[in-house]
CHARMM internal coordinates of N, CA and C (Angstrom, degrees):
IC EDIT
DIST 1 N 1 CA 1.4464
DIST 1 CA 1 C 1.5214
ANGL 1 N 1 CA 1 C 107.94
DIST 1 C 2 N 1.4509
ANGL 1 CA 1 C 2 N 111.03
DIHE 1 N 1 CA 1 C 2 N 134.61
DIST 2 N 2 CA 1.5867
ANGL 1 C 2 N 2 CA 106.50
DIHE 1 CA 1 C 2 N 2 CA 169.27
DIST 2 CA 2 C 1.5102
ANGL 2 N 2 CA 2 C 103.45
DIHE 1 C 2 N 2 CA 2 C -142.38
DIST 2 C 3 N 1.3938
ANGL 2 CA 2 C 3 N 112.72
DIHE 2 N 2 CA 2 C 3 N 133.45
DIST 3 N 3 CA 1.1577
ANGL 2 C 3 N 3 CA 139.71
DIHE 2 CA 2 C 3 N 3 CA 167.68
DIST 3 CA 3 C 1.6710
ANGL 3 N 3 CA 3 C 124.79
DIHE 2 C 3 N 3 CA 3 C -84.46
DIST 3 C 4 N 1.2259
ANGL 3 CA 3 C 4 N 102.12
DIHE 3 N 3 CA 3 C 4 N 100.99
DIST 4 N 4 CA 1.5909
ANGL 3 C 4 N 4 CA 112.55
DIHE 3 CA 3 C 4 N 4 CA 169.74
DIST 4 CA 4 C 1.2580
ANGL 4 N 4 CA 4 C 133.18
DIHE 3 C 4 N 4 CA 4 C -76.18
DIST 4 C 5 N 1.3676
ANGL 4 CA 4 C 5 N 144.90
DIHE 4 N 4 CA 4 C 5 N 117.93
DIST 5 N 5 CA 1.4524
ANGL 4 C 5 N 5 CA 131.93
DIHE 4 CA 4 C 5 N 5 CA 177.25
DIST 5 CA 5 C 1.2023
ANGL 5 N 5 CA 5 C 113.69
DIHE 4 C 5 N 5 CA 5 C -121.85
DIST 5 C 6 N 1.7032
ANGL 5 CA 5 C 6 N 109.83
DIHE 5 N 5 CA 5 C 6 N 127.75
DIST 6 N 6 CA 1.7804
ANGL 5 C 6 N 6 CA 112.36
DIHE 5 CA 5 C 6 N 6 CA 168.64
DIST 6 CA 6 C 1.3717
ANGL 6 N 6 CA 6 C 117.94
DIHE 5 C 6 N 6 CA 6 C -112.29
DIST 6 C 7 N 0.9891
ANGL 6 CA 6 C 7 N 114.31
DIHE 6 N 6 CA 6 C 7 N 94.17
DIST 7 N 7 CA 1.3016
ANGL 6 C 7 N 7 CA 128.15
DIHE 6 CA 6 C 7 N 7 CA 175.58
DIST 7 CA 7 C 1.6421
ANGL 7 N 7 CA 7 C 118.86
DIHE 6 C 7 N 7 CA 7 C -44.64
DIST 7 C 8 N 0.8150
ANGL 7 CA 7 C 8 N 99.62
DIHE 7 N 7 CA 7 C 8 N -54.78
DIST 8 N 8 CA 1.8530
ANGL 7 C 8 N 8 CA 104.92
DIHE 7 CA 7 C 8 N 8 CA -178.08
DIST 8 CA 8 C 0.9033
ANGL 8 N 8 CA 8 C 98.08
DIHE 7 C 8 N 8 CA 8 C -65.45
DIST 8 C 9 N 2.1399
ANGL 8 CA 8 C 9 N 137.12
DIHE 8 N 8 CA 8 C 9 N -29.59
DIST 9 N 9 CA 1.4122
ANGL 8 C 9 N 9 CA 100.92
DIHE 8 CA 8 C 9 N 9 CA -156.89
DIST 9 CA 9 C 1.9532
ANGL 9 N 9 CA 9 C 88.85
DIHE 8 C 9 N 9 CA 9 C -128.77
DIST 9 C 10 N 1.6029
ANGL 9 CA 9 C 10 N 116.21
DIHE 9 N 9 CA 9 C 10 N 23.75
DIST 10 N 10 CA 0.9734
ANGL 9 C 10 N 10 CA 126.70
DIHE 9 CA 9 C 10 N 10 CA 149.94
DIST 10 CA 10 C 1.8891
ANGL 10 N 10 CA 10 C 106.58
DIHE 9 C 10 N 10 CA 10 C 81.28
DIST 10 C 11 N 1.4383
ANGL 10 CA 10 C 11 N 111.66
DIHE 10 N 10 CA 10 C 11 N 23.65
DIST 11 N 11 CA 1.5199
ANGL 10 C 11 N 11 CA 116.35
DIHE 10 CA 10 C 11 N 11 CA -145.49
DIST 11 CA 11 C 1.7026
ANGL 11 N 11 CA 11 C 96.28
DIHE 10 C 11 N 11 CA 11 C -118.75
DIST 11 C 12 N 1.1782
ANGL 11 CA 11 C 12 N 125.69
DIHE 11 N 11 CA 11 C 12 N 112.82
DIST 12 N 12 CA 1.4435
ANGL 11 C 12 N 12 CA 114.38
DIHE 11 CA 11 C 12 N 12 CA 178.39
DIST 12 CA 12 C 1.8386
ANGL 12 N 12 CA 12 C 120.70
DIHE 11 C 12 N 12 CA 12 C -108.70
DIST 12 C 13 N 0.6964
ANGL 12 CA 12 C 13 N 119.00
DIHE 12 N 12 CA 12 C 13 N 136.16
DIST 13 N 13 CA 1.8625
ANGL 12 C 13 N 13 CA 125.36
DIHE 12 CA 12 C 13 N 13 CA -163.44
DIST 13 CA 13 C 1.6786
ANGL 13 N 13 CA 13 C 105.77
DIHE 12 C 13 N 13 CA 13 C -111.20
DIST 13 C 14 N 1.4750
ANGL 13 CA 13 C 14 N 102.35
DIHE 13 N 13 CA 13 C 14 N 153.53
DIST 14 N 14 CA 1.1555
ANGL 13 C 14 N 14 CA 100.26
DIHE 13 CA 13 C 14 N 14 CA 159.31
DIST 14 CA 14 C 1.7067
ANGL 14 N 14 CA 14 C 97.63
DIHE 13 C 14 N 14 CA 14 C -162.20
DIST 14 C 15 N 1.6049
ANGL 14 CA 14 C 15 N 107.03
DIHE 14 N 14 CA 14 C 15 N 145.39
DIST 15 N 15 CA 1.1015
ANGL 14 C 15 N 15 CA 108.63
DIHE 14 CA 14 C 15 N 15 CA -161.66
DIST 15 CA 15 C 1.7616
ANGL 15 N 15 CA 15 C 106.64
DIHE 14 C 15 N 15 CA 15 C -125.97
DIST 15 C 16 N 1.1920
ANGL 15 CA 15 C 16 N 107.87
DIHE 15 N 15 CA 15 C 16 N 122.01
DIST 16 N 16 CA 1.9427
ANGL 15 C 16 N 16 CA 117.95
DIHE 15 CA 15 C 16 N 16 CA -173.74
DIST 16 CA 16 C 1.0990
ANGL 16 N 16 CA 16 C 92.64
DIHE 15 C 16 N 16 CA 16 C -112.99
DIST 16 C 17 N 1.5805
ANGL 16 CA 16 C 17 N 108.92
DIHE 16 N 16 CA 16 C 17 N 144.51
DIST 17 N 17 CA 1.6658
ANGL 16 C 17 N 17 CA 140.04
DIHE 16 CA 16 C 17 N 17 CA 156.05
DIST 17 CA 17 C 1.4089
ANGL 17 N 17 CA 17 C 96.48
DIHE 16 C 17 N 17 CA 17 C -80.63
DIST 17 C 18 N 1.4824
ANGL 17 CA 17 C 18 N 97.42
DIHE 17 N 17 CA 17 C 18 N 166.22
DIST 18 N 18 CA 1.6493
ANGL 17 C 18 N 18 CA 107.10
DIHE 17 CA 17 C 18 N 18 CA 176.41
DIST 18 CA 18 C 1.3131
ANGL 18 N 18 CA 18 C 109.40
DIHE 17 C 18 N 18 CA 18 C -61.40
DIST 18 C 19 N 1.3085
ANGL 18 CA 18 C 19 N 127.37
DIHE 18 N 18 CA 18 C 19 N -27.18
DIST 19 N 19 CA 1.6077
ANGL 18 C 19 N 19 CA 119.22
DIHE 18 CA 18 C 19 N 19 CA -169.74
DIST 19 CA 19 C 1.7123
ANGL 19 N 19 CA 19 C 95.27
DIHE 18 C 19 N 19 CA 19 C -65.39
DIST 19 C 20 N 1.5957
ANGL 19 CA 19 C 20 N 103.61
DIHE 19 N 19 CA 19 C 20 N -57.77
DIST 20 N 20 CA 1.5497
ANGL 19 C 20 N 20 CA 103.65
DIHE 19 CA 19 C 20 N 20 CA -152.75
DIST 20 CA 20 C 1.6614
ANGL 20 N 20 CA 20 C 106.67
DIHE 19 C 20 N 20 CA 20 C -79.19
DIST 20 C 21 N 1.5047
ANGL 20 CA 20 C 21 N 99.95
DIHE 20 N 20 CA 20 C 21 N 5.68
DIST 21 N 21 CA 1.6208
ANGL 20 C 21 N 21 CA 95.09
DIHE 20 CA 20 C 21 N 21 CA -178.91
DIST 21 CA 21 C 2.0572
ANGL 21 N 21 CA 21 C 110.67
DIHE 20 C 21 N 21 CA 21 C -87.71
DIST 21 C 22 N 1.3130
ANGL 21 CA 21 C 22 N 85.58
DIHE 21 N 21 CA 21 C 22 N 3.05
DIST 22 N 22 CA 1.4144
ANGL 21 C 22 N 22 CA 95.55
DIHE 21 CA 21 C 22 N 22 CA -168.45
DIST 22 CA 22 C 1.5346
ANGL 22 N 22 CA 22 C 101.35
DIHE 21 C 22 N 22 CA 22 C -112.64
DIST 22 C 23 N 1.2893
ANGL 22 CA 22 C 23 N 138.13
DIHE 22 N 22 CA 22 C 23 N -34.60
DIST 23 N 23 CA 1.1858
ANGL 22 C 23 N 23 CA 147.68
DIHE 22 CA 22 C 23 N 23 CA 163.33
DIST 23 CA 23 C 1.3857
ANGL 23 N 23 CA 23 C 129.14
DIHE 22 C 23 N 23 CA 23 C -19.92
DIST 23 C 24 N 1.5112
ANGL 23 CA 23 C 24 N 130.63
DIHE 23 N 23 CA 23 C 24 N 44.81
DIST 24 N 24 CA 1.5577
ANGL 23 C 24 N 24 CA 120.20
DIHE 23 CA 23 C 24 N 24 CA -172.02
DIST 24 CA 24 C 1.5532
ANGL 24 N 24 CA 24 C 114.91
DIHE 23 C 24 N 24 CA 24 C -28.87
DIST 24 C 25 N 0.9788
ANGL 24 CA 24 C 25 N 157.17
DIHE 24 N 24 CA 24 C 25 N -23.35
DIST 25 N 25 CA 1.5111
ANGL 24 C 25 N 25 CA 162.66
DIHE 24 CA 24 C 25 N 25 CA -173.56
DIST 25 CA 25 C 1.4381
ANGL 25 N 25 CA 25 C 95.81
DIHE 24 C 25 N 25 CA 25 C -79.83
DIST 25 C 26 N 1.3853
ANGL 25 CA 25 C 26 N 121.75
DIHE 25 N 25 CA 25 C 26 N -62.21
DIST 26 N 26 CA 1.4890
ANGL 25 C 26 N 26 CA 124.37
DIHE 25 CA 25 C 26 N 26 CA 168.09
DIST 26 CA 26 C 1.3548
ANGL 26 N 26 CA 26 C 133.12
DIHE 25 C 26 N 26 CA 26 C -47.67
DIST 26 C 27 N 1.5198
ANGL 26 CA 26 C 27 N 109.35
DIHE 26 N 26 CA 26 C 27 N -30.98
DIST 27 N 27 CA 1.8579
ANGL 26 C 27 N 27 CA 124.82
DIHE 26 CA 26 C 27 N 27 CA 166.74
DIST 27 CA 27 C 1.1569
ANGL 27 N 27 CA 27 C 89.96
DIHE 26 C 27 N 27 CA 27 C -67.05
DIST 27 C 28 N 0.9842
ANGL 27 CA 27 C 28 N 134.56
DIHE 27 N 27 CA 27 C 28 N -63.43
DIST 28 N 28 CA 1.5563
ANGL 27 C 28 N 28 CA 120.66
DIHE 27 CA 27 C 28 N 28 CA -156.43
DIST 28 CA 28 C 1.0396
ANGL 28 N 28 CA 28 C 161.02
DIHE 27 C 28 N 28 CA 28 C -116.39
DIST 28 C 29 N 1.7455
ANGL 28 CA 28 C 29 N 73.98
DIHE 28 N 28 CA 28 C 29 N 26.65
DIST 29 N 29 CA 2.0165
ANGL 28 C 29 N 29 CA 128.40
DIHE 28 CA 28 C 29 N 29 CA -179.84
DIST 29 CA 29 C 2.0143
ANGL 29 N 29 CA 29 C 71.12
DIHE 28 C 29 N 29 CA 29 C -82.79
DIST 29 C 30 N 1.1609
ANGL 29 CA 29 C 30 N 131.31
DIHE 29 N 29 CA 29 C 30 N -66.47
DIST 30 N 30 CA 0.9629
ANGL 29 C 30 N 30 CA 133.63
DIHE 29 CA 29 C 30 N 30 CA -162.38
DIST 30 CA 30 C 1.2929
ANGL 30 N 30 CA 30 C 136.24
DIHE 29 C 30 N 30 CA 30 C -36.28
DIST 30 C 31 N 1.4992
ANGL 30 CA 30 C 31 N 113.11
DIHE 30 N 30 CA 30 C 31 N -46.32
DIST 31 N 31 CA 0.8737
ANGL 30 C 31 N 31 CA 118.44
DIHE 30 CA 30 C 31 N 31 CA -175.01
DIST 31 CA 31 C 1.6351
ANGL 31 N 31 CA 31 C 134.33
DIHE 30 C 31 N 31 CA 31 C -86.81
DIST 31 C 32 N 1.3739
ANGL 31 CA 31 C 32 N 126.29
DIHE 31 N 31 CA 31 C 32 N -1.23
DIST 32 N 32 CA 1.2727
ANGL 31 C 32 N 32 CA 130.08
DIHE 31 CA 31 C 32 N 32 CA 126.22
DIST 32 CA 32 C 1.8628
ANGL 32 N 32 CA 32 C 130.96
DIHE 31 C 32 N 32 CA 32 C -18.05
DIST 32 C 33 N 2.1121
ANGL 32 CA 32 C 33 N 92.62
DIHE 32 N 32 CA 32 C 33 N -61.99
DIST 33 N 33 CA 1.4214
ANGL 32 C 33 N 33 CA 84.08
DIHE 32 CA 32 C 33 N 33 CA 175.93
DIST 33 CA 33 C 1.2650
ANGL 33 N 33 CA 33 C 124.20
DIHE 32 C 33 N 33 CA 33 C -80.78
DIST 33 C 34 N 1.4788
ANGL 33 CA 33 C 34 N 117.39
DIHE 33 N 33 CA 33 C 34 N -9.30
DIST 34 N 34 CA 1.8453
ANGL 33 C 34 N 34 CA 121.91
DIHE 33 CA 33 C 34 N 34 CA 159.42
DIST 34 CA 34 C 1.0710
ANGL 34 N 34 CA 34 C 132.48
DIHE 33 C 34 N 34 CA 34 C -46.10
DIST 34 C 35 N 1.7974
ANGL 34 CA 34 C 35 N 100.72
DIHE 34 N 34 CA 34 C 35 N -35.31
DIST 35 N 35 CA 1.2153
ANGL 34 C 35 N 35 CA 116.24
DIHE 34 CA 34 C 35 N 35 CA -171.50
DIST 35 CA 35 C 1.5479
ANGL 35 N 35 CA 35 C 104.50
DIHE 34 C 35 N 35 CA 35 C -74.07
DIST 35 C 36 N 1.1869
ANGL 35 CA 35 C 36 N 88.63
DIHE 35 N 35 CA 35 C 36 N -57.82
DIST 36 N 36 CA 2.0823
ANGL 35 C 36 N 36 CA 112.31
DIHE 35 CA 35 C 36 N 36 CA -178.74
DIST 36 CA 36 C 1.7599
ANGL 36 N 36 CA 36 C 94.07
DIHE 35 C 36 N 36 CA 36 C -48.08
DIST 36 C 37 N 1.0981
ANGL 36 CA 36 C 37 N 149.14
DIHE 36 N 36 CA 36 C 37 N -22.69
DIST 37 N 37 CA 1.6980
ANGL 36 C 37 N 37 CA 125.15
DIHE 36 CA 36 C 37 N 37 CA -155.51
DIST 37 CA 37 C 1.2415
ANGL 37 N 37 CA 37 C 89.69
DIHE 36 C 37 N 37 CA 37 C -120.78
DIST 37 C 38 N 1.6526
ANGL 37 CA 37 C 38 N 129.50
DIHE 37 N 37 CA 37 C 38 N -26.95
DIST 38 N 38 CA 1.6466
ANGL 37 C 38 N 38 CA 131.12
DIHE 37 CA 37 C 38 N 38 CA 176.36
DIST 38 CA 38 C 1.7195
ANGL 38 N 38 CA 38 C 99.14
DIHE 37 C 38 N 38 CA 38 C -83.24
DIST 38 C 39 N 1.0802
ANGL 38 CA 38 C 39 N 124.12
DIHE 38 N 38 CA 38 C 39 N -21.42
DIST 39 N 39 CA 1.3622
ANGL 38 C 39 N 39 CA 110.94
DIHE 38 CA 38 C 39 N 39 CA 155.53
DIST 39 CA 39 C 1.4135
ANGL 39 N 39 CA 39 C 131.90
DIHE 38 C 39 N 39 CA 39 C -46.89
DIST 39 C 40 N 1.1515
ANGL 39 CA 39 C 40 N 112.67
DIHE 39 N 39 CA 39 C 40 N -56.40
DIST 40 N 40 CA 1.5339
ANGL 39 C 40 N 40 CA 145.37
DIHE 39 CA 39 C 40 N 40 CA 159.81
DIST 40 CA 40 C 1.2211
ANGL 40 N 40 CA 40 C 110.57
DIHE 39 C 40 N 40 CA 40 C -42.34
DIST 40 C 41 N 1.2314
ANGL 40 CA 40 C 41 N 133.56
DIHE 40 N 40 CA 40 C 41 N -36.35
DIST 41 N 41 CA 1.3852
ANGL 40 C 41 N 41 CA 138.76
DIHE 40 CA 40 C 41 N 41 CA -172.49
DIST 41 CA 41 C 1.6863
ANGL 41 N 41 CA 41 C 108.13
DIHE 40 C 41 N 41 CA 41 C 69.26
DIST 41 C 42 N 1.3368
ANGL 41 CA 41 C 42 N 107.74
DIHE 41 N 41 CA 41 C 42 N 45.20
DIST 42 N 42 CA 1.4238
ANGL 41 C 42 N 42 CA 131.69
DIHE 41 CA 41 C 42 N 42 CA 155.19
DIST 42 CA 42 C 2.0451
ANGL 42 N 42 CA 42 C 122.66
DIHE 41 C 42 N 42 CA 42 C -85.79
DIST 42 C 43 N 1.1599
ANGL 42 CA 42 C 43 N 113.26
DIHE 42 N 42 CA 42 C 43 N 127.46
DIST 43 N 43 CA 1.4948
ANGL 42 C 43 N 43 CA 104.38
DIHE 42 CA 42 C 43 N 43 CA 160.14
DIST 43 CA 43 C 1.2899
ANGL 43 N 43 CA 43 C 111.64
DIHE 42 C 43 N 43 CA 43 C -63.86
DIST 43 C 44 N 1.6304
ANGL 43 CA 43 C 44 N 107.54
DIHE 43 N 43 CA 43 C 44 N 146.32
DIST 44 N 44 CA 1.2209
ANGL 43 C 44 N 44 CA 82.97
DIHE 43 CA 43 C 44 N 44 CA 154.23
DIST 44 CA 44 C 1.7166
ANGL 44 N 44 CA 44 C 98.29
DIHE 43 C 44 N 44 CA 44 C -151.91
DIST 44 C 45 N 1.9115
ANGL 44 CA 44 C 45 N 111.49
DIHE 44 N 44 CA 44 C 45 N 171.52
DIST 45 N 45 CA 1.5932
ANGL 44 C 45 N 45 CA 101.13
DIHE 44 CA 44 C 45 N 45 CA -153.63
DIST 45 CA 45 C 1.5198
ANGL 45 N 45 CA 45 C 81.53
DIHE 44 C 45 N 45 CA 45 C -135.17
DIST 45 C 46 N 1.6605
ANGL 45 CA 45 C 46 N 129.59
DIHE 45 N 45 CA 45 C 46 N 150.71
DIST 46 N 46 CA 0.9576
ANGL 45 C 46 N 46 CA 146.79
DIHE 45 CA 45 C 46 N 46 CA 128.38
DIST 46 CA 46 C 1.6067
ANGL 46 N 46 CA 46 C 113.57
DIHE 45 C 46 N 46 CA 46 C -71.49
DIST 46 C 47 N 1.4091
ANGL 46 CA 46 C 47 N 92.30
DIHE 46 N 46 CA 46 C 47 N 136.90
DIST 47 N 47 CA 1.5722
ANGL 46 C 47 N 47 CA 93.59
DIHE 46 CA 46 C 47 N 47 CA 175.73
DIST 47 CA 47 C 1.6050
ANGL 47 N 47 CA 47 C 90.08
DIHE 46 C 47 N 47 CA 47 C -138.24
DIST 47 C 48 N 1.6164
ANGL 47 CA 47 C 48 N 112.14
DIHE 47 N 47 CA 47 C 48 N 133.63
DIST 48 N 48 CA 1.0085
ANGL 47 C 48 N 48 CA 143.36
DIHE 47 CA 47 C 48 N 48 CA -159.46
DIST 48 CA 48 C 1.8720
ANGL 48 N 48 CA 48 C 112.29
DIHE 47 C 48 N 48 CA 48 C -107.34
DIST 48 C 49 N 1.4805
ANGL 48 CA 48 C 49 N 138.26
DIHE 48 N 48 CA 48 C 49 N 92.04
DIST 49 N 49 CA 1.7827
ANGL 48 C 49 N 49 CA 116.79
DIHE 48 CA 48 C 49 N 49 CA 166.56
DIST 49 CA 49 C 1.2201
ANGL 49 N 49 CA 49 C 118.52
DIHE 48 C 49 N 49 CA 49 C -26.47
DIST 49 C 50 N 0.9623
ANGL 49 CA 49 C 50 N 134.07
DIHE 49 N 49 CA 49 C 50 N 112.48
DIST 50 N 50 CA 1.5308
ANGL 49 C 50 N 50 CA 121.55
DIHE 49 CA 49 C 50 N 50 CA 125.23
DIST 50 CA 50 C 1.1754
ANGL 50 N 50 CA 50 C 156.34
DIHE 49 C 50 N 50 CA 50 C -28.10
DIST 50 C 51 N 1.1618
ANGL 50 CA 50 C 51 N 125.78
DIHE 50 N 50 CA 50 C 51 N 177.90
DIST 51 N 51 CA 1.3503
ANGL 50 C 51 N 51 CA 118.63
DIHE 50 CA 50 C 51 N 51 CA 170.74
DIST 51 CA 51 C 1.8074
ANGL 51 N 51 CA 51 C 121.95
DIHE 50 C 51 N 51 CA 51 C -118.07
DIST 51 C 52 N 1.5865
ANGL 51 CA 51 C 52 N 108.98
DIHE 51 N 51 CA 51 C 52 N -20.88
DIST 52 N 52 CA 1.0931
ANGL 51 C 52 N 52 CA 127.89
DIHE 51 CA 51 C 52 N 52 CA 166.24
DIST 52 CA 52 C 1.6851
ANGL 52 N 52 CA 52 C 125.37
DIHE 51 C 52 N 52 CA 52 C -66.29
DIST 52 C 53 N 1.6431
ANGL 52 CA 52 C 53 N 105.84
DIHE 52 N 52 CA 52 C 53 N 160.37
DIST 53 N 53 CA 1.5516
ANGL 52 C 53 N 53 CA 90.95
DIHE 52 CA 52 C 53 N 53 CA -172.75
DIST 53 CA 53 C 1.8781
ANGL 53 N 53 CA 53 C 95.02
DIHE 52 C 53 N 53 CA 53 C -98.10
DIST 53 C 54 N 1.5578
ANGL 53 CA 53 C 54 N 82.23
DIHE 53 N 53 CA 53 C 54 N 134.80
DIST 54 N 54 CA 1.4812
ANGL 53 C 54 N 54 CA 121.86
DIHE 53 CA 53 C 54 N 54 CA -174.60
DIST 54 CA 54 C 1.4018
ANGL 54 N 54 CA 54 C 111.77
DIHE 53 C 54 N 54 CA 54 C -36.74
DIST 54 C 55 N 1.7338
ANGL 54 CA 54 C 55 N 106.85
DIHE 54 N 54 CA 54 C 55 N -58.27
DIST 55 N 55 CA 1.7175
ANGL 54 C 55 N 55 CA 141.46
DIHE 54 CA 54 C 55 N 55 CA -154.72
DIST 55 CA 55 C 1.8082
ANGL 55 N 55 CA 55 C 88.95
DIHE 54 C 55 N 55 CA 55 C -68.78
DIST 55 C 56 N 1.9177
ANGL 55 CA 55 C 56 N 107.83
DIHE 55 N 55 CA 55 C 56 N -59.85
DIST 56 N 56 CA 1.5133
ANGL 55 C 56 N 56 CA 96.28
DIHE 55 CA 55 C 56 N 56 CA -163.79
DIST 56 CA 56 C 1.4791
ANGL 56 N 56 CA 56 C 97.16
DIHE 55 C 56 N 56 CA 56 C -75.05
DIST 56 C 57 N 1.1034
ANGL 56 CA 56 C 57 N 141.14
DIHE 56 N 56 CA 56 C 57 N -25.47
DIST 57 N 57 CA 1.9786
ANGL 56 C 57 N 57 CA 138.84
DIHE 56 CA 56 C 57 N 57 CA -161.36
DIST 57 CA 57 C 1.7860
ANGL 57 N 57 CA 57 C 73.85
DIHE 56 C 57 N 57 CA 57 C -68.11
DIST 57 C 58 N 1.2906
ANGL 57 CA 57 C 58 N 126.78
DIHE 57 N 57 CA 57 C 58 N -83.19
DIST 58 N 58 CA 1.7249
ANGL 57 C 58 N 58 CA 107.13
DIHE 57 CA 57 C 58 N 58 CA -166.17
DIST 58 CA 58 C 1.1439
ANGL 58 N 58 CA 58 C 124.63
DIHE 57 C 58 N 58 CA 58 C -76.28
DIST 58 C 59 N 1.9834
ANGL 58 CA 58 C 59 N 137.03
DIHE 58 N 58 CA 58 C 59 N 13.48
DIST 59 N 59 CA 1.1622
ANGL 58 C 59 N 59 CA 91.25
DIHE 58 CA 58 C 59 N 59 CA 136.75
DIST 59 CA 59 C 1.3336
ANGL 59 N 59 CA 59 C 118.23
DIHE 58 C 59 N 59 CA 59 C -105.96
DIST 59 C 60 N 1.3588
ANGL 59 CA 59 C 60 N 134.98
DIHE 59 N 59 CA 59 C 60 N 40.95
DIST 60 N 60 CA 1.2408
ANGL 59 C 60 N 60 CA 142.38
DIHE 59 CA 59 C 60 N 60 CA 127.23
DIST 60 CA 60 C 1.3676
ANGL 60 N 60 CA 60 C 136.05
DIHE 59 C 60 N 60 CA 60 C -48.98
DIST 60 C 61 N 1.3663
ANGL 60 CA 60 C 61 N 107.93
DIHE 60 N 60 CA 60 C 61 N -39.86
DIST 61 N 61 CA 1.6217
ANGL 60 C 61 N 61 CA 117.35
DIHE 60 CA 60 C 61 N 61 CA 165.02
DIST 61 CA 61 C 1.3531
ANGL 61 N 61 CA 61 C 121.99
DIHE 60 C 61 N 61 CA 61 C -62.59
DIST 61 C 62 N 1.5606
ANGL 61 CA 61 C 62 N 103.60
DIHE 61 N 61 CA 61 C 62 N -41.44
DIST 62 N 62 CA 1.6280
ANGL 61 C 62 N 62 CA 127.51
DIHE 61 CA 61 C 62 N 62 CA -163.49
DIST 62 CA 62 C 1.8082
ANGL 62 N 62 CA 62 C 84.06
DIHE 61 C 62 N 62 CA 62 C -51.49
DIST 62 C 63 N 1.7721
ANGL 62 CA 62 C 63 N 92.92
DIHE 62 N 62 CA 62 C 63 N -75.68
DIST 63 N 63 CA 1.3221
ANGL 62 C 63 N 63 CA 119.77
DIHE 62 CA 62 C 63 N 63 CA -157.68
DIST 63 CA 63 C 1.7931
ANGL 63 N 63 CA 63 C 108.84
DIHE 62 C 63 N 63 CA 63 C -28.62
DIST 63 C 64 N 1.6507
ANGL 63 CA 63 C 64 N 99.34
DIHE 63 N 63 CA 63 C 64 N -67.32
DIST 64 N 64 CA 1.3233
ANGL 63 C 64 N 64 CA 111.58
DIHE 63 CA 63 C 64 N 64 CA 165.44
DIST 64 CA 64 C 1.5482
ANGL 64 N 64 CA 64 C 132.98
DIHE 63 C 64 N 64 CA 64 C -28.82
DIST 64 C 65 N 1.7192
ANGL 64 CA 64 C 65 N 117.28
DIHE 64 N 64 CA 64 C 65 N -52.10
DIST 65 N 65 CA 1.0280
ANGL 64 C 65 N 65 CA 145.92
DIHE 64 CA 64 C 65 N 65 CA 175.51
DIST 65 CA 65 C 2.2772
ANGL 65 N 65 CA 65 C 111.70
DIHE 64 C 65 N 65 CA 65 C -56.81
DIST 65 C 66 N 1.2148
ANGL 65 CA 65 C 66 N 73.35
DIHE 65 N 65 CA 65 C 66 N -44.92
DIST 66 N 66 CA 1.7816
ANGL 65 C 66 N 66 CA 78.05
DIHE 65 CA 65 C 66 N 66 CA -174.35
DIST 66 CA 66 C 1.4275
ANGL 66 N 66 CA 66 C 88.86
DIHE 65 C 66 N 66 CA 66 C -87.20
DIST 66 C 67 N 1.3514
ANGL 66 CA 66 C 67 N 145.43
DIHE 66 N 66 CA 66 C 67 N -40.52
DIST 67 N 67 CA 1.2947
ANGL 66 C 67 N 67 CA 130.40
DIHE 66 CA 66 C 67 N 67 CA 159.76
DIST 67 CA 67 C 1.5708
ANGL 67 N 67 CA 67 C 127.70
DIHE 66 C 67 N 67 CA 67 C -18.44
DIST 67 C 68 N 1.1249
ANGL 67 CA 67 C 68 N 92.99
DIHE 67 N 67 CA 67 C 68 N -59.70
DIST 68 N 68 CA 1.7445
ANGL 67 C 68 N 68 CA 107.38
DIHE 67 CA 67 C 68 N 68 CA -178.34
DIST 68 CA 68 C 1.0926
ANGL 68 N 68 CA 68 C 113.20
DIHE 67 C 68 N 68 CA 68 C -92.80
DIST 68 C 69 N 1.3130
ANGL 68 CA 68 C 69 N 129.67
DIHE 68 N 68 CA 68 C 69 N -1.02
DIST 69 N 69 CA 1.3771
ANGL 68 C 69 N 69 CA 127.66
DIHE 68 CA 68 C 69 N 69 CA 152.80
DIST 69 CA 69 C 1.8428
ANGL 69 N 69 CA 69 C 107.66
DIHE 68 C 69 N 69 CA 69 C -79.20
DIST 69 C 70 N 1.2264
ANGL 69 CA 69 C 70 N 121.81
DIHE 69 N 69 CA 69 C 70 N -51.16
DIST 70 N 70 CA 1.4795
ANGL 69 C 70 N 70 CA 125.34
DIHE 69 CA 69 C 70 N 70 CA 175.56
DIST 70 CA 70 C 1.3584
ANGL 70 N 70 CA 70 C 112.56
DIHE 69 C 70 N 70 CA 70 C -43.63
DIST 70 C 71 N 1.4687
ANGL 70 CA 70 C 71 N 117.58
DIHE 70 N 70 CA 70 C 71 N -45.25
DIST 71 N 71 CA 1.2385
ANGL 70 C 71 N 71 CA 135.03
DIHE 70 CA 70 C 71 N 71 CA -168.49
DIST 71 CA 71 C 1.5772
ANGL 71 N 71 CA 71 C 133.84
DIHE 70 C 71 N 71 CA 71 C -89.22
DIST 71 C 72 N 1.5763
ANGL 71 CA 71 C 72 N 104.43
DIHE 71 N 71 CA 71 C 72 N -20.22
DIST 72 N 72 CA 1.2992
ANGL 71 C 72 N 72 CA 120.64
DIHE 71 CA 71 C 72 N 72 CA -176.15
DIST 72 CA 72 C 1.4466
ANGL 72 N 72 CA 72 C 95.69
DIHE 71 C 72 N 72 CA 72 C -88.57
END
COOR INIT
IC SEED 1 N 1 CA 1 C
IC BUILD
């Protein structure tokens, strides 16, 4: 697990592998510091591994993205 903090832009992260995304002890080791950064009036995002490949999911987005820019 790793925990990110941006101070300037008020945004707090936390980042799970597949093991620890599955870990009940780990959900709810968690949620203390959710509480603690939404106190603050911070976002904050879990970001979860996957199982999909990373490379084609973005340039799938890309592709999509400049689509609807061409098109809009």
């Amino acid at each position: 697990m790793q925990i990110e903090v941006n101070e300037q832009f008020k945004f707090a992260s936390v980042w799970l592998t597949n093991e620890e995304k599955n870990d009940t002890d780990i959900i709810k080791s968690l949620q203390p510091v959710i509480k603690k950064y939404r106190e603050m009036k911070y976002r904050f995002v879990v970001f979860q591994s996957g199982n999909q490949n990373l490379l084609e999911l973005t340039k799938g987005l890309l592709a999509h993205n400049k689509n609807l820019v061409n098109n809009g």
